[in-house]
Every structure is written in C-alpha cells, then in structure tokens.
C-alpha positions in Angstrom: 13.1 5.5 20.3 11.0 7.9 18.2 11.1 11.9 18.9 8.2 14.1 17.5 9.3 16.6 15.6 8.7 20.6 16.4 6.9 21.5 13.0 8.3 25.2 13.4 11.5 24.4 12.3 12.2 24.1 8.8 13.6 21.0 7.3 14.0 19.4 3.8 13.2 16.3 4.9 9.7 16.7 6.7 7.1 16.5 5.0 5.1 19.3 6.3 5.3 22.6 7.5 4.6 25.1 10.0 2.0 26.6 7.6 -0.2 23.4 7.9 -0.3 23.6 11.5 -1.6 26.9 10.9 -4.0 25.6 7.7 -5.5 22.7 10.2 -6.2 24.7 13.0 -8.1 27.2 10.5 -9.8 24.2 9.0 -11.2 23.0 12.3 -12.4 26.3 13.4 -14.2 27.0 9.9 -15.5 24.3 9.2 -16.0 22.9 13.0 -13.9 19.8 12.4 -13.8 17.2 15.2 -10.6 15.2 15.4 -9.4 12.8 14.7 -10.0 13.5 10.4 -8.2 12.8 8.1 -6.6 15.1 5.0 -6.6 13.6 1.6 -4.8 15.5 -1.2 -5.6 14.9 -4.7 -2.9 16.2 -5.7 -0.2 14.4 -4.0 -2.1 11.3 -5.2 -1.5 12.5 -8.9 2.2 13.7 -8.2 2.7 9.9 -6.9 1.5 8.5 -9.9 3.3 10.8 -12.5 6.7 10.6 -10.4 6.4 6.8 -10.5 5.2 6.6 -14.3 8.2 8.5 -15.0 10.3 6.3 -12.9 9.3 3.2 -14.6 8.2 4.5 -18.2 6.0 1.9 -20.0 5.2 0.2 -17.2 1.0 -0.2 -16.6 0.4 1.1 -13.5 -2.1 -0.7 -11.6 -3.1 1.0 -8.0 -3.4 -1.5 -5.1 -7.0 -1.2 -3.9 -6.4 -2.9 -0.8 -4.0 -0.3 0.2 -6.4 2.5 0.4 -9.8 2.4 -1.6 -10.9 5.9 -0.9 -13.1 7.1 -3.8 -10.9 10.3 -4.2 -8.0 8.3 -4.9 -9.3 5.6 -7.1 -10.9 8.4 -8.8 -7.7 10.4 -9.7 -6.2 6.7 -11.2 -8.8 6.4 -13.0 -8.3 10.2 -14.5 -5.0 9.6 -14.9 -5.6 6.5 -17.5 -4.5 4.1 -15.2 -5.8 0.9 -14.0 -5.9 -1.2 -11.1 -5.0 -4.0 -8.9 -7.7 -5.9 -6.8 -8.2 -8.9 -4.4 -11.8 -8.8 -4.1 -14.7 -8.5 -6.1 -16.0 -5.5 -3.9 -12.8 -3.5 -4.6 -13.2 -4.3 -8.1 -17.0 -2.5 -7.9 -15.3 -0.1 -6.1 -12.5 0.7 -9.1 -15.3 0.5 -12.0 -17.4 2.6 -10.0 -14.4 5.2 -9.8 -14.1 5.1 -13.6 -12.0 2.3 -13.9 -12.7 -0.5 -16.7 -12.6 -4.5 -15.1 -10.9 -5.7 -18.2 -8.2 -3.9 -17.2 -7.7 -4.7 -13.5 -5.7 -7.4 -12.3 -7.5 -9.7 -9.6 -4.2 -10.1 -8.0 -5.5 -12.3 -4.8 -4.0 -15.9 -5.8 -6.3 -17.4 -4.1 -10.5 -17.0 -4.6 -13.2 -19.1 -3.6 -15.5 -19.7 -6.7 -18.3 -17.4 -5.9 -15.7 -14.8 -5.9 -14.0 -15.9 -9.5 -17.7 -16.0 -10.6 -18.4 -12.6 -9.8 -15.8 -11.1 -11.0 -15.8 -12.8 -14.1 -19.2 -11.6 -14.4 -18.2 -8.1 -13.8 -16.1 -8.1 -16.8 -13.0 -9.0 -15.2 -10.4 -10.9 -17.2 -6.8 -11.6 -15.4 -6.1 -13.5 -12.4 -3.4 -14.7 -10.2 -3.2 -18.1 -9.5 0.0 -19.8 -7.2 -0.8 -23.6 -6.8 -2.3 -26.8 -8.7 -5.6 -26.2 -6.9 -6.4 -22.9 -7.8 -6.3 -23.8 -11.5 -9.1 -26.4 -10.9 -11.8 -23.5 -10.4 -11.3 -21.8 -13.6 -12.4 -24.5 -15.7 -15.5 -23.3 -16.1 -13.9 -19.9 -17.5 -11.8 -21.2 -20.0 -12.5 -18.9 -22.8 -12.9 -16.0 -20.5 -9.8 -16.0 -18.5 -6.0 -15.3 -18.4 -4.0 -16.7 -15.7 -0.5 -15.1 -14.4 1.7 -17.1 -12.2 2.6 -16.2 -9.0 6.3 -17.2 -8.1 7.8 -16.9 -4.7 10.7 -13.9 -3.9 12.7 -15.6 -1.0 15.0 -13.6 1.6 13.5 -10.5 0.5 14.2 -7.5 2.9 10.6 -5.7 3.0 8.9 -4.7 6.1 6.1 -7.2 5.2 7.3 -10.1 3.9 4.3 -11.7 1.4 6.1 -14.7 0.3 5.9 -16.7 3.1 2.0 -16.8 2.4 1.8 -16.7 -1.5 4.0 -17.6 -4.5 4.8 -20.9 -6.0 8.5 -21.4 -5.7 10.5 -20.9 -9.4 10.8 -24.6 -10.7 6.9 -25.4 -10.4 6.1 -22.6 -12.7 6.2 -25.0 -15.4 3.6 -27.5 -14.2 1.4 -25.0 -13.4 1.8 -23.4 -17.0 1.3 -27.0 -18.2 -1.9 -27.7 -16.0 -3.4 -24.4 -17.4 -2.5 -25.2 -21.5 -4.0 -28.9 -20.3 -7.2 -28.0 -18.8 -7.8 -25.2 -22.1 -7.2 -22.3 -20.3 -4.9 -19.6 -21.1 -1.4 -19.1 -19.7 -0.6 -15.3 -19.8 2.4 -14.7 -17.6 4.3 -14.4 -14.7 4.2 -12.3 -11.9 6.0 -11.7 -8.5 5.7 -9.5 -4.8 9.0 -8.4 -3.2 6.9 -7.8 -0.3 4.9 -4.7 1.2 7.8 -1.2 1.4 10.4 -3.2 0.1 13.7 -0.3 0.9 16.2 -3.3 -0.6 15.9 -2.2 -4.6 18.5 -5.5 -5.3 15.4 -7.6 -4.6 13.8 -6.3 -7.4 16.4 -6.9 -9.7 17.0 -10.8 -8.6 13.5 -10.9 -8.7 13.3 -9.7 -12.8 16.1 -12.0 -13.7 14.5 -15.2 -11.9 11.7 -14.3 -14.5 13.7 -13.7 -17.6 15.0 -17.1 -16.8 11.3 -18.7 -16.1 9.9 -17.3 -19.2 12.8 -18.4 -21.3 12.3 -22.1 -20.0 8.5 -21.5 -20.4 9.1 -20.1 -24.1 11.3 -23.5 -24.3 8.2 -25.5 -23.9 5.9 -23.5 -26.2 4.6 -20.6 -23.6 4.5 -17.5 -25.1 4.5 -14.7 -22.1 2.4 -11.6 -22.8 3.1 -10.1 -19.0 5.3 -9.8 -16.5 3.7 -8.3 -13.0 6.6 -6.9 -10.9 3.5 -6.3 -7.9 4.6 -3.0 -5.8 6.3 -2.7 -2.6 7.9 0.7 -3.8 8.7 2.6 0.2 8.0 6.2 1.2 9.4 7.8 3.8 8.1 7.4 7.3 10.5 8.0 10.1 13.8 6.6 8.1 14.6 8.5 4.9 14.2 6.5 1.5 15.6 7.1 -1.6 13.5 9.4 -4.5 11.5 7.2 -6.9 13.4 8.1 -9.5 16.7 6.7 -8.1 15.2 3.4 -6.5 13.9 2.8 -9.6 16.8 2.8 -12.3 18.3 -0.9 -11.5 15.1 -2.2 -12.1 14.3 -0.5 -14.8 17.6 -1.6 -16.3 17.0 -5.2 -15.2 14.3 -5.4 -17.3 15.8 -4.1 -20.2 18.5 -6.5 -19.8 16.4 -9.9 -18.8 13.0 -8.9 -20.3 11.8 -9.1 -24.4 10.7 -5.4 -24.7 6.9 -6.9 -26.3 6.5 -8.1 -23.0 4.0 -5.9 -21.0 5.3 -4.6 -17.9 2.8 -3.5 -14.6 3.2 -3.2 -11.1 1.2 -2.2 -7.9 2.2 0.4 -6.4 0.0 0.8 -3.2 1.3 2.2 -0.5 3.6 4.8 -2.4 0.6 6.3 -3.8 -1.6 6.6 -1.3 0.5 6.8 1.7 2.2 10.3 1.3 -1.1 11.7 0.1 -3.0 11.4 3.9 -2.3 13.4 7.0 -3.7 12.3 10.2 -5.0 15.4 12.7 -5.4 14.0 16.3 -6.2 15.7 19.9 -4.5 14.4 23.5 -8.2 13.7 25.3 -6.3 12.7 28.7 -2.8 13.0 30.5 -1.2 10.8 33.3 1.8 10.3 35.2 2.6 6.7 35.6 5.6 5.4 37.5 6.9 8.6 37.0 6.4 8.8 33.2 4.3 10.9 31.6 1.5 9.3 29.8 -0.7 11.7 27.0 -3.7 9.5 25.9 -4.9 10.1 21.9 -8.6 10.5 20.0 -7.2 8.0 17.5 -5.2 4.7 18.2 -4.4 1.2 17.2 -8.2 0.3 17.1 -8.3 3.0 14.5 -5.9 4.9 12.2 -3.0 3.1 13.3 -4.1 -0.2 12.9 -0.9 0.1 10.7 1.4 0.1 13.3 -0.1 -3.9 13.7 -0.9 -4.6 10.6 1.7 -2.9 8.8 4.8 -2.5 11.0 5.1 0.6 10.7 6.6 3.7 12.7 4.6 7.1 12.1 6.3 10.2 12.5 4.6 12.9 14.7 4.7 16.4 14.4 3.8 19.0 17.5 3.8 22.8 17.2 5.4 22.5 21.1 9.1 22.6 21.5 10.2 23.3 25.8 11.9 20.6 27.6 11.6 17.1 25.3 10.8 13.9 28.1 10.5 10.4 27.3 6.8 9.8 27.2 4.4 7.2 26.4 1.3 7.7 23.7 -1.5 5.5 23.8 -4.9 5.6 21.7 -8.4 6.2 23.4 -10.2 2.5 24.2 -10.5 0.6 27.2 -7.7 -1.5 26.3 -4.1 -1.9 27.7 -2.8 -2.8 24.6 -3.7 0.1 22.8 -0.9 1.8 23.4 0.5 3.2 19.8 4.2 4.2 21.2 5.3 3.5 24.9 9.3 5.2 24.4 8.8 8.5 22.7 9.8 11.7 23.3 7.4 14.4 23.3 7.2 17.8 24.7 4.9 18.6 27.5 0.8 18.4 25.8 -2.0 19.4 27.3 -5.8 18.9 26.6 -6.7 20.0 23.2 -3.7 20.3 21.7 -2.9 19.0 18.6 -0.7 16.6 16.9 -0.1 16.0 13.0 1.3 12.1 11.6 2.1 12.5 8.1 2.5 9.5 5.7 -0.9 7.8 6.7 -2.7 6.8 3.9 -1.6 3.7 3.3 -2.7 -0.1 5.5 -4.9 2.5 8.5 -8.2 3.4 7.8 -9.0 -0.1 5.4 -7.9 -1.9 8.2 -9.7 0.6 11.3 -12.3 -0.4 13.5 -15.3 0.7 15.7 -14.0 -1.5 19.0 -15.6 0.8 21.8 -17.9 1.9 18.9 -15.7 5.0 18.6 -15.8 6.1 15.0 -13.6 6.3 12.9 -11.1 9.5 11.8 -13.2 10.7 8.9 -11.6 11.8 5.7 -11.6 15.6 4.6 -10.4 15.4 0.7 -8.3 18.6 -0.9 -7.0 20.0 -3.7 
C-alpha cells in the first residue's frame, strides 16, 4: 500500500517542500493555471547531468529521447555538450533541432525499417544498433556511411523493465554478426548492452562490463578492433523506495571498466529516466469524490490515459504529496475518463480531499507524457518550464 505524504513535514528524503505547495498555488492564481500542468526545471535537468558526468567521468553521455523529448530538456543537453540517444528519426529532428549534431547521436533502436535507416542517414546520422543477421542486410546500401554496434543480450537482470527479452543477441553470436558486417563491407564499431529500464541491482552492470571485456577480447582475436562500448542507461531515481546517490551506484561500474575495459575504448551510456524524471512535478486537482462499498473514492484531472500512462507502461509507483494531514483512510484514486480501468491506485491512504484541492507527484518526467493520450479527448497536463 502507498500512503501520500503531508508536504508540511520536513523530511530529507522528499523531494519537495512545503514551500512548493505554497509556490504552485501562487503560480495558478498568477498566471491562471488550469491543472493538471506540469513543472519542468532546467535546472534539475542540468544537476542530473553534471552529478552523473561526475559519477561516470569520461563516459559520453547520450540522453534517451524516448524518455522525455521536451525541447527544454534536449535543449539543456545540448548546452551542456552532450549528445544523444535516439530510436526514431523524428526524435533525431527533434535533438538537432535542440542543438544537437546527428553525427553524434546514437540511433539506438536495433531494429529500423529501411525508410527509417534512410532518413536518418540522410540527416547526417552515422551509428546504429543492430541485434540479428537480418538487420545487417539493410545497411548495405550505407556501407561507407555507417558504423554498426552490437547489441548483446543482459539475462536475469533485476530492472523494473526488463529490455532483453525483446532485444539483444545473446553473447556467443556476437562474432557472426561482427563477421557478417566485415563480409558485407560495412564497418564494425562495437558493442553495446541494456540492463533494462531503473535497473536498482548495480551488480548487473558489472557482469554486464565483463561479458563485454570478454566479447571484445574474442572479437580483437579475430581481427575486430572495438572503438565503443555502449553501457545504455537504466541508472534509477527515487520514487516511492529510496535508491542509492549516483555517485555510489556508480563506483563498481566505473571500476568494472577500468578493470575489463582498454581505456582507448570510448565509453557512453543513456541515461533517460535519471535525467529527466526528477526534473518534472505533476500538479493535479480531485474533480469528484465517492463512497463505494464503504471506501472512499477521490476521482483525479490526470490519470492512466494521461500522465501516468507510466504506471502501465513503466511500472511505476508515484509518490503523492497533499498539504492535508487529519485522520489518514484507505482510499482509492482513480483518473478522470469514462473508463473502469482508469483507476491509478485502488489501496492508498490519503487524508480526507475535497473539490479543488490539490495534490503534487514528484519524479514524473520520465515514460508519462511521451506515452499520454487524448482518450475522451481530454488534453493533456501541459508543461510550465522553470528556472
């Protein structure tokens, strides 16, 4: 069961504070805000990146798109000198429209349909991801224009979204594939890997880098020179269960690559989720109340059709903060559409809410909006970007 959490009292490990509340409400009344909106801070995007640059020093940092493709954010990777990690050619417009450079993204997806390689290509984009025989077959016609990394599978891995059990080749094909590429003229670049989407199991990681270090020494066996290793993202934040800092998660893999991986080998991830996900606040209003069965039922302006399309999508538990704090009753939230199974938490404890009032969910920046809908043709939370 989750319990909201009375934003009044003080606590080093929320996220926000009682001075939010306070800043929201001011925010709706000056600038006649309608919920649900949500807040986007630049500067929490920028402390993401610099916490994780110095968690992983040297390592190109390439931003998941697909995670949240906001124009603020890609905006502030771009400013930052970073670069960035796409699966579609539209979210590589979107990147080089945000000041990011193509030849510098990694079209991650491993697998394209031609029109999409060809656009992309076209675009200036150089790197792909490829996982199987077949997907080697449609760069052909690229052969002097693009690198290929190979995608190996990460089994038993611990993360919340496990993205193995769709993509990855599994360790001993790497060498075929690496084979198929030299034989068809195209050029073998490296390897790369996904733990899987907030990945709280660090150990993974590590197997993960030493499965490589002993791929690319077979692959350097046969005459493959890697230029990169891709160690993808999965990094966690904190949503109702505590994580560790960065910083801490970080060190055994940073050490496992010192100890499996030839230092002129580059180094990138994609980070997604830890960069964009602390950085976005949703502000939603309860629109109706109920008593069902004798449970209290407090009906939401935002809901699985919308911003927490994550709790579907994603798996994810979002943490709600209330400014309320009587008697605490096991409750049931659901979001605002005409369907039964929009229902975003049916055990929760809550205080009693009334009409209007407000609730905050912090942590919601990453897998909700990309992945919202219209269904009822209720729009969307808009975004309201800060400092």
């Amino acid at each position: 069961m989750i319990k909201a959490i009375d934003i009044r009292k003080p606590s080093r490990a929320h996220r926000l504070r009682k001075s939010d509340f306070t800043q929201v409400t001011e925010m709706i009344g000056s600038q006649n805000l309608k919920t649900p909106f949500l807040i986007l801070s630049r500067s929490a995007i920028r402390k993401n990146l610099a916490d994780l640059a110095a968690a992983l020093p040297g390592a190109a940092i390439c931003y998941a798109v697909k995670s949240n493709n906001h124009p603020a954010i890609l905006e502030e990777v771009a400013a930052a000198g970073h670069n960035f990690d796409v699966a579609s050619f539209s979210e590589l417009q979107q990147a080089v429209e945000a000041g990011g450079h193509a030849d510098k993204c990694i079209h991650s997806h491993p697998i394209k349909s031609p029109l999409e390689i060809e656009n992309a290509v076209k675009a200036g984009a150089n790197t792909f991801v490829i996982d199987n025989s077949h997907e080697i077959d449609k760069f052909i016609p690229y052969a002097d224009k693009v690198r290929l990394l190979i995608r190996f599978k990460v089994a038993d891995s611990s993360a919340v979204v496990d993205l193995s059990y769709k993509f990855g080749c599994e360790p001993d094909e790497a060498l075929g594939l690496a084979e198929k590429i030299r034989r068809y003229g195209l050029n073998y670049y490296g390897m790369t890997f996904h733990v899987g989407s907030q990945c709280v199991d660090n150990s993974v990681y590590v197997r993960a880098v030493k499965m490589a270090g002993s791929m690319i020494t077979e692959l350097k066996n046969h005459g493959f020179d890697t230029i990169m290793l891709d160690i993808g993202g999965g990094f966690p934040v904190q949503y109702t269960d505590a994580v560790p800092s960065i910083e801490i998660f970080c060190a055994p893999i940073k050490q496992a690559l010192a100890d499996n991986i030839d230092p002129d080998i580059i180094i990138a991830c994609e980070p997604g989720r830890f960069i964009s996900a602390p950085a976005v606040t949703l502000v939603a209003s309860i629109i109706g109340k109920s008593n069902r069965s004798g449970k209290s039922w407090y009906f939401l302006d935002d809901g699985l059709y919308g911003s927490f399309s994550g709790r579907l999508y994603d798996h994810c538990q979002y943490q709600v903060f209330t400014n309320r704090n009587t008697v605490w009753r096991d409750s049931v939230l659901a979001g605002p559409t005409c369907d039964s199974f929009d229902v975003i938490y049916d055990n929760i404890l809550l205080p009693p809410l009334e009409l209007g009032n407000l609730l905050l969910f912090p942590a919601m920046g990453a897998y909700c909006s990309v992945s919202a809908s219209t269904f009822n043709s209720l729009r969307k939370a808009e975004y309201i970007v800060v400092e």
